[in-house]
N, C-alpha and C positions, 0 to 999 in steps of 0.2 A: 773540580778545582778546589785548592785546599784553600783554608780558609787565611793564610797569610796572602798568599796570591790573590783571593777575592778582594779583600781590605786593596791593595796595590791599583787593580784593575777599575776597582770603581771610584778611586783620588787619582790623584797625580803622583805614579810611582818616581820615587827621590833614590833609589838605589844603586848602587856605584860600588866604584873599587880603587885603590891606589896603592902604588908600588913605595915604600916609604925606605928614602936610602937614609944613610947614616949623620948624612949634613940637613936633612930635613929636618926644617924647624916648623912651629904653629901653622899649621894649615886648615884653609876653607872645606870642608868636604860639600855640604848641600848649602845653598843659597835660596831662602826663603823668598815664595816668591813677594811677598808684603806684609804689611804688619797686619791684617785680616788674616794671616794660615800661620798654622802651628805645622811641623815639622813632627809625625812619628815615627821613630826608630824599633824595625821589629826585633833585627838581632845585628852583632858586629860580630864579625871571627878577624883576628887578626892572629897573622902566623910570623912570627919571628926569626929571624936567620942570623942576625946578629948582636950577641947581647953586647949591653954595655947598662952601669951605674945611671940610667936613666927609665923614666916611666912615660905611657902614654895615658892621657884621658881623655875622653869623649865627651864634651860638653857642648853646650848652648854658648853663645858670642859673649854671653855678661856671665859665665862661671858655671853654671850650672852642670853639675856633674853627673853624665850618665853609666860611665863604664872606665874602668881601669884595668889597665894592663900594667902589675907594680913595677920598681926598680925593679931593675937587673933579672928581667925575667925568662933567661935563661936561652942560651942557642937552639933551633931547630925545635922550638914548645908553638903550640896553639892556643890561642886563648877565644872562649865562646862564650857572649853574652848574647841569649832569647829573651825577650820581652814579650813573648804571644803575639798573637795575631794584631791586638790592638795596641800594639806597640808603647813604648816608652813618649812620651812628648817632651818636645823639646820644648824651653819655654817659648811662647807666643809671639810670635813677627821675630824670631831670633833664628839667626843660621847653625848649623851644624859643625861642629868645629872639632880637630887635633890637635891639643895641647900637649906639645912635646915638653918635657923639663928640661932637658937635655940632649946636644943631639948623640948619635953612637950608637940608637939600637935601628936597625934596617928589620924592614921584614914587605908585607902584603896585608892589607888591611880590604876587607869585604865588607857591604854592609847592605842591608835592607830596609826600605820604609815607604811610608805616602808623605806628602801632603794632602790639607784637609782647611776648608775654609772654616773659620769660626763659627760654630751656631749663633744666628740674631743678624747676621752681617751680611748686609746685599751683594754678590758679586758684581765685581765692575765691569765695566767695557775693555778692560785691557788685558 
């Protein structure tokens, strides 16, 4: 087992995918389960099909910037953001979010990560 897949298997794999059309504005991607987990992002690839005068970024709910795909970044391009194994964190009890600038660029957004409860912090019942 590679060691991206390890890290997934032993938290709570958050990895997903969406189809991102050209009216697509700010979207939710992972939903944290509480404010006790952080949210790791191992890699994003996001492929493009239609450009347009606008950018995506990959952030935390309060801004926090993990990965950009810039303006107008061109028809039929892929873009691949790794973070290794132990992935990128998203900041703490915050969800995983697509901050579109503008809508116009369509494409497929992939991505991989865990959640992962905070060290110090008792799991709950729920």
């Amino acid at each position: 087992m590679d060691a991206y897949l390890k890290r997934r298997c032993q938290q709570q794999d958050i990895s997903g995918e969406l189809v991102v059309t050209a009216t697509t504005g700010d979207t939710t991607l992972v939903t944290v389960k509480n404010s006790s987990y952080t949210l790791y992002i191992q890699s994003i690839v996001a492929y493009i099909t239609t450009d347009a005068a606008a950018s995506w970024s990959f952030e935390s709910a309060t801004g926090a910037e993990i990965a950009v795909v810039t303006t107008s970044p061109g028809d039929n391009t892929r873009w691949a953001f790794d973070f290794g194994p132990e992935g990128k964190s998203v900041t703490s009890g915050q969800n995983f979010v697509l901050n579109v600038s503008a809508t116009g660029v369509a494409g497929h957004i992939e991505w991989s990560g865990y959640q992962k409860l905070n060290s110090g912090v008792a799991p709950s019942s729920t």
